[in-house]
DOZA-413745 format. One line per 8 residues: number of its first residue (from 0); their letters; for each residue x, y, z of N, C-alpha, C. Coordinates in Angstrom, 2 decimals, padded with zeros to 5 digits. Example, Ala and Ser with C-alpha at 12.3 -4.5 7.8 and 13.67 -1.06 7.14 Angstrom:
# DOZA-413745
0 = AS = 013.19/-005.69/007.80/012.30/-004.50/007.80/013.20/-003.30/007.80  012.85/-002.25/007.08/013.67/-001.06/007.14/012.90/000.03/007.87 $
This chain:
# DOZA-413745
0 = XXXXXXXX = -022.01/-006.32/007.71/-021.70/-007.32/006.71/-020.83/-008.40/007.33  -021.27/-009.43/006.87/-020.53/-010.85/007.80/-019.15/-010.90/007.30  -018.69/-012.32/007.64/-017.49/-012.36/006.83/-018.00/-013.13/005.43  -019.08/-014.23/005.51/-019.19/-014.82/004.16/-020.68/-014.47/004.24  -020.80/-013.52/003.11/-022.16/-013.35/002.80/-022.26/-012.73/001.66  -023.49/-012.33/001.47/-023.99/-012.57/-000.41/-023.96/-010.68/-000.84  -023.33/-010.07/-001.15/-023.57/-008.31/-000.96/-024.00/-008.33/-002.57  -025.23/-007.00/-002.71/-025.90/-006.88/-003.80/-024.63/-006.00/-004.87 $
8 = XXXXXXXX = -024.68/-006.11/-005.87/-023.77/-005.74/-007.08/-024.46/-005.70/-008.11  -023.84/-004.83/-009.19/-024.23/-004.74/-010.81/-026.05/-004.86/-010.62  -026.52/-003.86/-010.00/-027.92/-003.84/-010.18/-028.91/-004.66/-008.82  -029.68/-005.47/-009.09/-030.68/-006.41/-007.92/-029.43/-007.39/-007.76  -028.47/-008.25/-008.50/-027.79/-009.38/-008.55/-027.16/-009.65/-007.59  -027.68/-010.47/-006.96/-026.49/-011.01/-005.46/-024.72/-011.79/-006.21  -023.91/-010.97/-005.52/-022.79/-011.49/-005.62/-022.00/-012.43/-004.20  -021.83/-013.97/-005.06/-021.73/-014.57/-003.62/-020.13/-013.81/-003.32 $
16 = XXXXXXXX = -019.65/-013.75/-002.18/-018.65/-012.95/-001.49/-017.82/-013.66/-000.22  -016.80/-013.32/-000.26/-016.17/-014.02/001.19/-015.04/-012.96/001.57  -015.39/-012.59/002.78/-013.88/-012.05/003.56/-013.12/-012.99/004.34  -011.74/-012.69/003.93/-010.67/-013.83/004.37/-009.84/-012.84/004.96  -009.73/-013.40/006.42/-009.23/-012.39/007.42/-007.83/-012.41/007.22  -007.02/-013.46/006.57/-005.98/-013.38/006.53/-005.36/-012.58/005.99  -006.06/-012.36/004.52/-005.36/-011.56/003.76/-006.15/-010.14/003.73  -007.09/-010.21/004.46/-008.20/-008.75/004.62/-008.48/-008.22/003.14 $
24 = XXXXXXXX = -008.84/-009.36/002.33/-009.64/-009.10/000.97/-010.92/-009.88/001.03  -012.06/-008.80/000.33/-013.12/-009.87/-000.27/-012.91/-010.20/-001.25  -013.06/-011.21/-001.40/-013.07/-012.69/-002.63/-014.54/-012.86/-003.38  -014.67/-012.47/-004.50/-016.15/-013.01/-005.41/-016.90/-014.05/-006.05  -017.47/-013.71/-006.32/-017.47/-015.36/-006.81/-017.64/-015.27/-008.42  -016.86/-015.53/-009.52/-016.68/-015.02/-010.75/-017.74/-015.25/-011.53  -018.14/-016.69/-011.45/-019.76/-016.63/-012.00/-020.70/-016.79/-011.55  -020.73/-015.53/-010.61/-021.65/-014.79/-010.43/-021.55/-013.18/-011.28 $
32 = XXXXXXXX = -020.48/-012.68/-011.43/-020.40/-011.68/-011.89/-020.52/-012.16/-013.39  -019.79/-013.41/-013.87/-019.95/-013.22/-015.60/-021.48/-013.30/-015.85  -022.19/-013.85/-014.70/-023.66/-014.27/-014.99/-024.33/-013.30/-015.26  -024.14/-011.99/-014.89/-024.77/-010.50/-014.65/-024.26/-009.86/-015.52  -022.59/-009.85/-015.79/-022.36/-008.68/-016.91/-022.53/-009.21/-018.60  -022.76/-010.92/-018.26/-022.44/-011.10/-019.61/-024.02/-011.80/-020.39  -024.94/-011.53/-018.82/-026.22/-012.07/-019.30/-026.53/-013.63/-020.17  -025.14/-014.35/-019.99/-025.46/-015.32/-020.38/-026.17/-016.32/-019.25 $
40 = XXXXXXXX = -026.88/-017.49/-019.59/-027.74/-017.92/-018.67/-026.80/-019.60/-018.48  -025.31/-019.22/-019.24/-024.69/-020.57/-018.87/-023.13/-019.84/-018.58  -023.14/-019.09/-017.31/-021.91/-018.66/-016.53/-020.71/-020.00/-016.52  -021.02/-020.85/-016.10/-019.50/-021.67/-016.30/-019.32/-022.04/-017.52  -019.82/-022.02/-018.11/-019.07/-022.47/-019.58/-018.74/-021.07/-020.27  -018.99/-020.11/-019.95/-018.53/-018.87/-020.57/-017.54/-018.44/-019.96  -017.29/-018.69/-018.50/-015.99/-018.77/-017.96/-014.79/-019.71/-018.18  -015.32/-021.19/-018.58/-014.58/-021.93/-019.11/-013.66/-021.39/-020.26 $
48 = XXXXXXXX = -014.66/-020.98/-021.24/-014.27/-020.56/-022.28/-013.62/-019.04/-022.32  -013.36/-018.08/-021.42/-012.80/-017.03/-021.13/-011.30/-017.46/-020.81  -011.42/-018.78/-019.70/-009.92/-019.21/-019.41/-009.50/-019.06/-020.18  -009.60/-020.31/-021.05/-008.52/-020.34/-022.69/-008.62/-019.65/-023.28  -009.46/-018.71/-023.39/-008.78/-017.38/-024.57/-008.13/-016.22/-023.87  -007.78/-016.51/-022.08/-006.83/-015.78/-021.88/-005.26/-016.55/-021.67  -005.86/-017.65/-021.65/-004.72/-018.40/-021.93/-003.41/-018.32/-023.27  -004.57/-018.33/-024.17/-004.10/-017.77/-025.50/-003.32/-016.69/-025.21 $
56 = XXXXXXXX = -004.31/-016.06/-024.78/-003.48/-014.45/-025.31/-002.29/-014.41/-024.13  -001.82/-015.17/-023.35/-000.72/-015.71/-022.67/-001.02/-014.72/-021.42  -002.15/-014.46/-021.26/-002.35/-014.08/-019.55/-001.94/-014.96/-018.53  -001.65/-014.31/-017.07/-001.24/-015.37/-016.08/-002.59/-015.65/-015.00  -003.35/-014.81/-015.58/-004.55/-014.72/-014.65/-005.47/-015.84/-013.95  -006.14/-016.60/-014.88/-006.55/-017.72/-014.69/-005.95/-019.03/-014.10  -004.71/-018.79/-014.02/-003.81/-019.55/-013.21/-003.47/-019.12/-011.54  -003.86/-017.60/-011.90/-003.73/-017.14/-009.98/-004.82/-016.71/-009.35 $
64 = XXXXXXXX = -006.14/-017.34/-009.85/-007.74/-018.04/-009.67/-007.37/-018.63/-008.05  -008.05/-018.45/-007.10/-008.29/-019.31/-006.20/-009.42/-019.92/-006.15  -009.86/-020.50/-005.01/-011.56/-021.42/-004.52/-010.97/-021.11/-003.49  -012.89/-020.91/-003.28/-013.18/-020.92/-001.82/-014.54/-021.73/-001.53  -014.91/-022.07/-000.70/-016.23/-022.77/-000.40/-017.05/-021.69/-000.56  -018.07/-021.61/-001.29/-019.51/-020.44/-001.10/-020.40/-021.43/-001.61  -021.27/-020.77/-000.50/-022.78/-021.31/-000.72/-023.55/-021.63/-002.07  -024.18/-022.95/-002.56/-024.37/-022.97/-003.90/-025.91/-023.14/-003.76 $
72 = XXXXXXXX = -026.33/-023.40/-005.03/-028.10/-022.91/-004.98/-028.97/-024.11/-004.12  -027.98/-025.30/-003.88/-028.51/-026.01/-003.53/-028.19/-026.36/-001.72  -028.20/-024.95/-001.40/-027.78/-024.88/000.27/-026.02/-025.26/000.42  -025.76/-026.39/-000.22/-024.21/-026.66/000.27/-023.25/-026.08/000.25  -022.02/-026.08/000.80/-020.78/-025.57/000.69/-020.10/-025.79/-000.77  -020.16/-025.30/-001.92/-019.29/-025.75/-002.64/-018.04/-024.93/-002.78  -016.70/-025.42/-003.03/-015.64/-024.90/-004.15/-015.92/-023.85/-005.50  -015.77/-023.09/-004.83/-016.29/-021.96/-006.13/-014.72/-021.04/-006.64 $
80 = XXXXXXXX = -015.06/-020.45/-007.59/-013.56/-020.07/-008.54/-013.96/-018.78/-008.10  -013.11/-017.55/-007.31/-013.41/-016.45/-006.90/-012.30/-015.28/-007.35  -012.29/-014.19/-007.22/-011.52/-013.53/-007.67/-011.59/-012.17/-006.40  -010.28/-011.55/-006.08/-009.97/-010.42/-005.60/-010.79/-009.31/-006.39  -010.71/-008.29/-005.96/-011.24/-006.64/-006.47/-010.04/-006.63/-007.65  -008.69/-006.79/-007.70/-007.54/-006.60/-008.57/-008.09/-007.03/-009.45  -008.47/-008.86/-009.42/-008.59/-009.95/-010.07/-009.58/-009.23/-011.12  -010.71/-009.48/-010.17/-012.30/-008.61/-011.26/-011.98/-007.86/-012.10 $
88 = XXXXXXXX = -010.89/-006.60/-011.49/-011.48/-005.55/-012.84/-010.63/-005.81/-014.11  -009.75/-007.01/-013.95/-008.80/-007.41/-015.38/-009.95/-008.24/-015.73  -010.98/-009.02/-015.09/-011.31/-010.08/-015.76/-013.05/-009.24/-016.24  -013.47/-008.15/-015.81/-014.01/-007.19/-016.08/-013.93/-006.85/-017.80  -012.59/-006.39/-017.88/-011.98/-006.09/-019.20/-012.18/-006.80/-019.94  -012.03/-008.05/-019.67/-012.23/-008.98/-020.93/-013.63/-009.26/-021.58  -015.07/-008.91/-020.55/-016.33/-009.17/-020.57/-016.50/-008.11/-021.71  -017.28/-008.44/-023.03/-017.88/-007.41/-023.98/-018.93/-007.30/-024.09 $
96 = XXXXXXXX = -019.08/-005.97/-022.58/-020.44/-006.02/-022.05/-020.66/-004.76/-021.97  -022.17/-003.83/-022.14/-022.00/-002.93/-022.24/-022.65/-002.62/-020.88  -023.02/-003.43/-019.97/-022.79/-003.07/-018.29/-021.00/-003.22/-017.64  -020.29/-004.09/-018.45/-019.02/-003.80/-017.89/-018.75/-001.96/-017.75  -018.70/-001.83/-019.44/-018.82/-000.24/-019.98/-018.10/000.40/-018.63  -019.38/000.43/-017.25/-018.41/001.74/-016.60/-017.59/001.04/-015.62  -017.55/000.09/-015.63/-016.34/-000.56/-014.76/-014.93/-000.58/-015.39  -014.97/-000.56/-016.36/-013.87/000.16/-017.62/-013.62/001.57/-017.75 $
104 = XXXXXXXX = -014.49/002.29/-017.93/-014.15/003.83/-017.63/-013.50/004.04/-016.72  -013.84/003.63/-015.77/-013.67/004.12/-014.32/-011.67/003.80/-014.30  -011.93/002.22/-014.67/-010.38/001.79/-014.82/-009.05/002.84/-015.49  -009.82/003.55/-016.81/-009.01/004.06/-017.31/-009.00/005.77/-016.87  -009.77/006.18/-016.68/-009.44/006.86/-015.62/-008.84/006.80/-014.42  -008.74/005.83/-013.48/-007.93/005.48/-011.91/-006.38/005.88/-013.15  -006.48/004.71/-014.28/-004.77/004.93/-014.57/-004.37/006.39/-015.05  -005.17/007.07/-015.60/-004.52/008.12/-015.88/-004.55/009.08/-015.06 $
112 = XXXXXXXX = -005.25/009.48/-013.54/-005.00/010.09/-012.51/-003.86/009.50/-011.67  -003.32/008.29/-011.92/-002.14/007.52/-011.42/-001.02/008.37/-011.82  -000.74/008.46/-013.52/-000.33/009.01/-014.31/-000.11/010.12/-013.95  -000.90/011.38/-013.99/-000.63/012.44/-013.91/000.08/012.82/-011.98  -000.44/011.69/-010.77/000.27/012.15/-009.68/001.64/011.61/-010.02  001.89/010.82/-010.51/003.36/010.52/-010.64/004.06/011.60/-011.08  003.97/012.42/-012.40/004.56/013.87/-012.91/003.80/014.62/-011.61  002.77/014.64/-010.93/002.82/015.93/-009.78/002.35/015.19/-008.67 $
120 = XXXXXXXX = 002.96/014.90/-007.48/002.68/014.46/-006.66/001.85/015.01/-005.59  001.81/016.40/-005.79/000.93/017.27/-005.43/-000.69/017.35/-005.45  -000.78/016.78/-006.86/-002.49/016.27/-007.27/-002.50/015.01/-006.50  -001.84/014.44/-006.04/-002.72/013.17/-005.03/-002.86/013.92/-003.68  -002.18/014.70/-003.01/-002.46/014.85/-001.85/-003.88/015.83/-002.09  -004.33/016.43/-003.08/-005.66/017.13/-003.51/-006.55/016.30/-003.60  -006.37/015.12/-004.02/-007.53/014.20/-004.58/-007.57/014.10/-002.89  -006.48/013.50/-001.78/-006.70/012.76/-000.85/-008.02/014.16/000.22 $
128 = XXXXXXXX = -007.26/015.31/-000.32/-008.41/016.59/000.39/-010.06/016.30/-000.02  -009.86/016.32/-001.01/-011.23/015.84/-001.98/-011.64/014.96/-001.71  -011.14/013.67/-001.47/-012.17/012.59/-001.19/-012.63/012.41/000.33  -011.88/012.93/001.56/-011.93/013.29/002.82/-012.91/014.47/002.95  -013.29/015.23/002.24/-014.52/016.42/002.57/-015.67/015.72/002.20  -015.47/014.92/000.63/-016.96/014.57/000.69/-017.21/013.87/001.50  -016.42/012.50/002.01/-017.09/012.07/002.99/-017.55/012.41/004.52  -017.22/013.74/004.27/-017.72/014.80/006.26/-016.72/015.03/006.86 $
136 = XXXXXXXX = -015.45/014.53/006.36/-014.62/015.24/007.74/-014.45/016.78/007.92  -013.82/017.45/008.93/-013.44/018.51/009.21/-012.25/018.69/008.79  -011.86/019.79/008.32/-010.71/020.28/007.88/-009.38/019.85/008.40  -010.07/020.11/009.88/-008.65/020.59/010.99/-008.02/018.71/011.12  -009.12/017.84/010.67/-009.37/016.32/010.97/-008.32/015.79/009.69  -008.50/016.07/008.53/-007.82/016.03/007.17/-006.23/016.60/007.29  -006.37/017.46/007.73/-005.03/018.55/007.64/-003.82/017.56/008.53  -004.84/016.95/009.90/-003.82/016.09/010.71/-003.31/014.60/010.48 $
144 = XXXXXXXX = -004.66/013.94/009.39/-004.51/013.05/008.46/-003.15/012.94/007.09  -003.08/014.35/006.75/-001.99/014.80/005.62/-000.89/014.19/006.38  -000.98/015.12/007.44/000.32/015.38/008.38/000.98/013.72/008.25  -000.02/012.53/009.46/000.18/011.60/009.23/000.79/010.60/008.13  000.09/011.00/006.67/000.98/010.60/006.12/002.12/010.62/005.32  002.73/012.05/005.57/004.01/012.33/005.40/005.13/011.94/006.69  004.44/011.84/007.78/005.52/011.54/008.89/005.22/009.17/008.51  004.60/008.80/008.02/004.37/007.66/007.63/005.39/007.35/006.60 $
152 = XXXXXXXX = 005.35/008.32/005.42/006.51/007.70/004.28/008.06/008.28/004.86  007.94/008.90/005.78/009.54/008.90/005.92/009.95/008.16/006.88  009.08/007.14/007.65/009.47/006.10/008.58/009.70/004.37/007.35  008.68/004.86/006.39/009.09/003.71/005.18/010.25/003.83/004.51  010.84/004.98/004.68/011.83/005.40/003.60/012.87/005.05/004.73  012.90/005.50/005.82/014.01/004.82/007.15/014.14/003.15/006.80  012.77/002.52/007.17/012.87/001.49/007.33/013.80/000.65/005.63  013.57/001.30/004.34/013.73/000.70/003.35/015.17/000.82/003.36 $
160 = XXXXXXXX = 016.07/002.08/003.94/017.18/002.27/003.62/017.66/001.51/005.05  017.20/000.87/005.74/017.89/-000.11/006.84/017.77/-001.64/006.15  016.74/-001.68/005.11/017.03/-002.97/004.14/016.09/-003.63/005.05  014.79/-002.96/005.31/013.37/-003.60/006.28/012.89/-003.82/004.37  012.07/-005.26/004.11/011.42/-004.90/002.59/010.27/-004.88/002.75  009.24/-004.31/002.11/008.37/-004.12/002.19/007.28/-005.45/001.90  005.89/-004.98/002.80/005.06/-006.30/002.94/004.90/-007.02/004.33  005.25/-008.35/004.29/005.13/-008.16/006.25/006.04/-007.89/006.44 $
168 = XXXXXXXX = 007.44/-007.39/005.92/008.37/-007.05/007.55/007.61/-005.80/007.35  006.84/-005.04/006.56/007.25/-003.74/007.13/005.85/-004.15/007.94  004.51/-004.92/007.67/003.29/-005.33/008.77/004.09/-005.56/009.91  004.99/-006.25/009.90/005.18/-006.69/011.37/006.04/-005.71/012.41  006.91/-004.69/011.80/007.04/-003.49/012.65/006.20/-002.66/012.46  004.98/-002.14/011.71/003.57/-001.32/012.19/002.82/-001.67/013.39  002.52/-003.39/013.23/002.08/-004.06/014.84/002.89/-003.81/015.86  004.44/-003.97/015.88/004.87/-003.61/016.93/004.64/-002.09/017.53 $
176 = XXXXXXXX = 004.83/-001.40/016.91/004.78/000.35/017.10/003.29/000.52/017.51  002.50/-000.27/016.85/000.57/-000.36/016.97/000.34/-000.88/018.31  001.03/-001.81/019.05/000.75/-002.64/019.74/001.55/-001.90/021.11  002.77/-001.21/020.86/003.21/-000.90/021.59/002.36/000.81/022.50  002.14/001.64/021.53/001.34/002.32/021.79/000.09/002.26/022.23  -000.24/001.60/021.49/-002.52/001.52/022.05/-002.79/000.39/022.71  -001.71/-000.75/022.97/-002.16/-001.82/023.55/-002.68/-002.75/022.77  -002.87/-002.45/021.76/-003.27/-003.25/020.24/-002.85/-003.57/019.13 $
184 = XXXXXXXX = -002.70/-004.86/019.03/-002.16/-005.30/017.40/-002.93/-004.41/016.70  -002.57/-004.22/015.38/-003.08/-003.43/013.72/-004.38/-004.14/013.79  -003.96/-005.51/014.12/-005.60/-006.20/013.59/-006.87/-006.31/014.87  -006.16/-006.57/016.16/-007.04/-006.09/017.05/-007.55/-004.84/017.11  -006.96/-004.05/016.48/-007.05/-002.35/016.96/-008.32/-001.62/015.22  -008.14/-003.04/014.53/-009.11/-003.07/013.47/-010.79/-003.56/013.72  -010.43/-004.48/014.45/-011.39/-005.63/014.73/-012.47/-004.26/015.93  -011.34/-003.27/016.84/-012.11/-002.77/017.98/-013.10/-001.85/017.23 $
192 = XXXXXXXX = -012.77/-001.39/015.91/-013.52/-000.15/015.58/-014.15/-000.79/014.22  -014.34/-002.28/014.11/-015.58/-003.22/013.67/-015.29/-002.70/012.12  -014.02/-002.90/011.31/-013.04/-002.50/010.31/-012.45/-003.92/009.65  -012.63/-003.64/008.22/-012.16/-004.79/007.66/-011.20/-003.96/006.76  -011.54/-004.17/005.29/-010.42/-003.63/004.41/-010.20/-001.82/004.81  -010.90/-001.21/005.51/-010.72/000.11/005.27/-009.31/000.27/006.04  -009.37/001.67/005.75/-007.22/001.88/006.56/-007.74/002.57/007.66  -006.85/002.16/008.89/-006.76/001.74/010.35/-007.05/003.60/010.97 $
200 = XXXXXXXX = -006.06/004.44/009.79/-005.92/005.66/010.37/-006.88/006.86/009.51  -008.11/006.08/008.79/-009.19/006.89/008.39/-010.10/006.82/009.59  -010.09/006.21/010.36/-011.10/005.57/011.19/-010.40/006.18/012.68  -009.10/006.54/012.83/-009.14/007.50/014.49/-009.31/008.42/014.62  -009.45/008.57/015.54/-009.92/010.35/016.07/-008.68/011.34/016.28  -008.75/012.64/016.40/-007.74/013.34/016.17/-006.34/012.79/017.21  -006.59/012.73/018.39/-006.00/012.10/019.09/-005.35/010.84/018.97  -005.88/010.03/018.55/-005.19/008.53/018.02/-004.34/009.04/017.09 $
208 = XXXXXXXX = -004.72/009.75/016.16/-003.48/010.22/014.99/-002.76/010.97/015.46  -002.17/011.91/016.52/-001.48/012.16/017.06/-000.68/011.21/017.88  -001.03/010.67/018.48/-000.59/009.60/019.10/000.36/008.83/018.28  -000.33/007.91/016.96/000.53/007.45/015.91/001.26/007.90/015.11  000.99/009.15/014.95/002.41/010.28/014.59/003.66/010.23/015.26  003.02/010.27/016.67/004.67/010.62/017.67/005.59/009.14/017.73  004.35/007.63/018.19/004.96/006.60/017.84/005.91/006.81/016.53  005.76/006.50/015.26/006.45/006.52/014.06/007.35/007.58/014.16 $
216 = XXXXXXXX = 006.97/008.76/014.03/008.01/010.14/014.35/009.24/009.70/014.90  008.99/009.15/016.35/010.00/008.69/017.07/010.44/007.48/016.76  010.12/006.38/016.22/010.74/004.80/015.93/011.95/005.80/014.58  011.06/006.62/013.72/012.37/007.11/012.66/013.61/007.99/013.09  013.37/008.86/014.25/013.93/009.54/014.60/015.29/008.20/015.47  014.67/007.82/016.23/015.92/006.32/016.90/016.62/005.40/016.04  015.82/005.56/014.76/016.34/004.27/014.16/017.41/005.30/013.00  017.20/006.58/012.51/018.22/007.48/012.13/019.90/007.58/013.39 $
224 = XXXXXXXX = 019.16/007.18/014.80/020.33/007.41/015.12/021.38/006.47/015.77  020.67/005.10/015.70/021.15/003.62/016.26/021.52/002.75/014.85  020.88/002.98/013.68/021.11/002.78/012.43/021.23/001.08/012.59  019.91/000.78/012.87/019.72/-000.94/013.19/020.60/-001.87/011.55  020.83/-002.67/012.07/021.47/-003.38/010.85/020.76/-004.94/010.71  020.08/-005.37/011.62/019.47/-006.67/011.50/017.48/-006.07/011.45  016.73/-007.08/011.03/015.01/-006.92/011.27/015.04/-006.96/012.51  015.69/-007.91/014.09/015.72/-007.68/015.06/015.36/-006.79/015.77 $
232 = XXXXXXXX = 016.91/-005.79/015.00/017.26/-004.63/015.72/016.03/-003.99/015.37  015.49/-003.73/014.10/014.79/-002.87/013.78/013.25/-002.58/014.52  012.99/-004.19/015.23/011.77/-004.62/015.71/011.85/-004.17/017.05  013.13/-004.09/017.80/013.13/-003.22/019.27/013.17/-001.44/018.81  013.95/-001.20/017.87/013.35/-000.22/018.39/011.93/000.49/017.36  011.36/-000.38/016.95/009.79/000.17/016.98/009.04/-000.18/018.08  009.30/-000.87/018.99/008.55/-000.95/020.58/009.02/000.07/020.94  010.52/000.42/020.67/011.06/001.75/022.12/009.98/003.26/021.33 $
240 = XXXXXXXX = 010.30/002.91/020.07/009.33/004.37/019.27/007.83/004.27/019.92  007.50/002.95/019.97/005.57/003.06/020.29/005.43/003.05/021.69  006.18/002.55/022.89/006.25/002.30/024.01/006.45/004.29/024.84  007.30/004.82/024.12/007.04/006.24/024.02/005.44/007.20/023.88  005.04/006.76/022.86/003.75/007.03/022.50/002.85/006.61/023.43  002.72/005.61/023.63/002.37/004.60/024.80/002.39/005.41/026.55  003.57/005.60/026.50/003.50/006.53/028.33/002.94/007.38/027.85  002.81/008.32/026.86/002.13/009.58/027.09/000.56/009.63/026.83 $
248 = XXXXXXXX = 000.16/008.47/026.15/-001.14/008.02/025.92/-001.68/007.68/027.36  -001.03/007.28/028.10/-001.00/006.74/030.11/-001.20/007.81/030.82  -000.76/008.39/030.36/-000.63/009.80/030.82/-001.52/010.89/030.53  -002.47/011.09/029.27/-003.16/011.60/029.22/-004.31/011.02/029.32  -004.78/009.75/029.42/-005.77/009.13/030.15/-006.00/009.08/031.79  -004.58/009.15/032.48/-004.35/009.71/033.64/-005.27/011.11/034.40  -004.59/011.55/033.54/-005.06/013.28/033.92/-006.80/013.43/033.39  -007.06/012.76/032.37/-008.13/012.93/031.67/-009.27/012.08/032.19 $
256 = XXXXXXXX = -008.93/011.00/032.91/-009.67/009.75/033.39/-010.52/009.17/031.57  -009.94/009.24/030.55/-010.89/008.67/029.61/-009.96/007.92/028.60  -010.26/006.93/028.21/-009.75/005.97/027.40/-009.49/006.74/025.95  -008.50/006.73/025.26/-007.97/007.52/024.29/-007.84/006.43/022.72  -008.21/005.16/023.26/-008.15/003.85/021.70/-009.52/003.42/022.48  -010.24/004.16/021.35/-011.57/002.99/021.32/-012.34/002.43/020.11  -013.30/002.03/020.35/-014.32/001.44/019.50/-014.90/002.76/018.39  -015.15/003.81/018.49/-015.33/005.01/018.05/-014.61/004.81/016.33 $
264 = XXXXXXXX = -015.47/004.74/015.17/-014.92/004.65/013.87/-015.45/006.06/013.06  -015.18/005.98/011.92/-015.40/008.07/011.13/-016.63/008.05/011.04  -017.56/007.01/010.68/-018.90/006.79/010.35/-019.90/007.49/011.51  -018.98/006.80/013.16/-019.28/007.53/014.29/-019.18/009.02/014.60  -017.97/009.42/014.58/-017.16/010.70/014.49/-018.09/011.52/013.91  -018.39/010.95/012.45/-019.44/011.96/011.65/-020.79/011.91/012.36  -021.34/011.03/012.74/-022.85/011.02/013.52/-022.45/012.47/014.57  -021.81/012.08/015.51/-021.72/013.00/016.38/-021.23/014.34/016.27 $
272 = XXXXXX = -020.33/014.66/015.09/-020.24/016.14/014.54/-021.62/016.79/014.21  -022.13/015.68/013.56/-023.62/016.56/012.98/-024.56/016.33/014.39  -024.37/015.51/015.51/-025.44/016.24/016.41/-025.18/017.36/017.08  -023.46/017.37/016.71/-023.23/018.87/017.79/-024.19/020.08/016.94  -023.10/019.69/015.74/-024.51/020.88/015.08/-025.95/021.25/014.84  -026.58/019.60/015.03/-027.70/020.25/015.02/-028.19/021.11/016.60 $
């Protein structure tokens, strides 16, 4: 899938689409979707008229609407009114459509499984087992995935109580620790294993997640004991945490003669589990 291209939705209906590398969201194109869920055969004026009656009802939505150029029927570039995945499923809600129907279910269900991990935090790390088997992984592959992201929230919880806030400072010490270890920015190290919105550490192999364990492990473990007081400080020592990770990654490519960050994504991983087996 390109970055601007047309992906099929809600049935045969092409939805025009854009990925914007900046913010690593696809962007929709809104009427295109009201055109499909709401079967009307005059999409901008039913969007027109959606604005102001969320206007009314004193939504902020239609005001945090972007444009983007997408392709219009008549070949050109136009300015089109697009919306995030967030955006859609509020503006979803408002459609009284009975193809919206399960795009609404679905909604109120996500919130009340939200709901219930908040009282047990325990049922998300189940769902996270659950949704990792159906898609093929191996146990032993999941189990080191868990691992990962418990040694992940207590390097957030370091970084929050050093007064790092979350968003890019905390992007911009993940790249350092990312960059310092594998030789790769977050986004180069996205781009190698041909990755857009998916997360960086569904997509390595057991080894890479080891690897990014010990990086983080260790940036929390230094920064518990140097107790950085500036973003500076905090930004050396997530190089000294990944630069760690880093020699021993040197080191077992050394001994191993084989490159340990590659191109290799789960989609792959899974091909080649099932030829071992067959």
């Amino acid at each position: 899938m390109t970055k601007e291209t047309a992906i099929k939705l809600f049935e045969q209906k092409q939805i025009r689409s854009f990925w914007k590398e900046e913010d690593e969201k696809w962007y929709f194109s809104i009427i295109d979707v009201i055109e499909v869920l709401s079967g009307t055969d005059r999409p901008r004026k039913y969007w027109s008229d959606l604005k102001v009656k969320l206007q009314k009802e004193g939504s902020e939505l239609s005001e945090k609407i972007g444009q983007l150029k997408l392709s219009a029927e008549d070949g050109k570039m136009r300015l089109t009114d697009v919306a995030d995945t967030e955006q859609l499923f509020r503006l979803i809600q408002s459609i009284p459509s009975p193809k919206a129907e399960p795009f609404k279910i679905w909604l109120a269900q996500a919130g009340r499984e939200r709901l219930d991990e908040i009282e047990d935090p325990e049922l998300g790390l189940d769902r996270v087992m659950e949704t990792f088997l159906r898609k093929g992984y191996s146990k032993e592959w999941i189990n080191q995935r868990l691992k990962s992201i418990e040694v992940r929230k207590e390097l957030t919880d370091e970084w929050e109580n050093r007064g790092v806030q979350k968003g890019q400072e905390f992007a911009i010490l993940t790249d350092e620790i990312t960059k310092a270890w594998s030789g790769y920015t977050t986004r180069q190290y996205k781009n190698l294993k041909d990755l857009k919105k998916e997360n960086l550490r569904d997509h390595m192999t057991n080894l890479e997640l080891v690897l990014n364990m010990l990086a983080e492990a260790t940036t929390t473990e230094i920064s518990k004991e140097k107790k950085p007081h500036s973003f500076e400080d905090n930004k050396k020592i997530a190089r000294q945490g990944g630069t760690i990770a880093g020699n021993t990654r040197r080191e077992i490519e050394e001994k191993t003669g084989k490159k340990i960050v590659t191109g290799i994504n789960a989609k792959q991983i899974d091909n080649n589990k099932n030829k071992e087996i067959d």
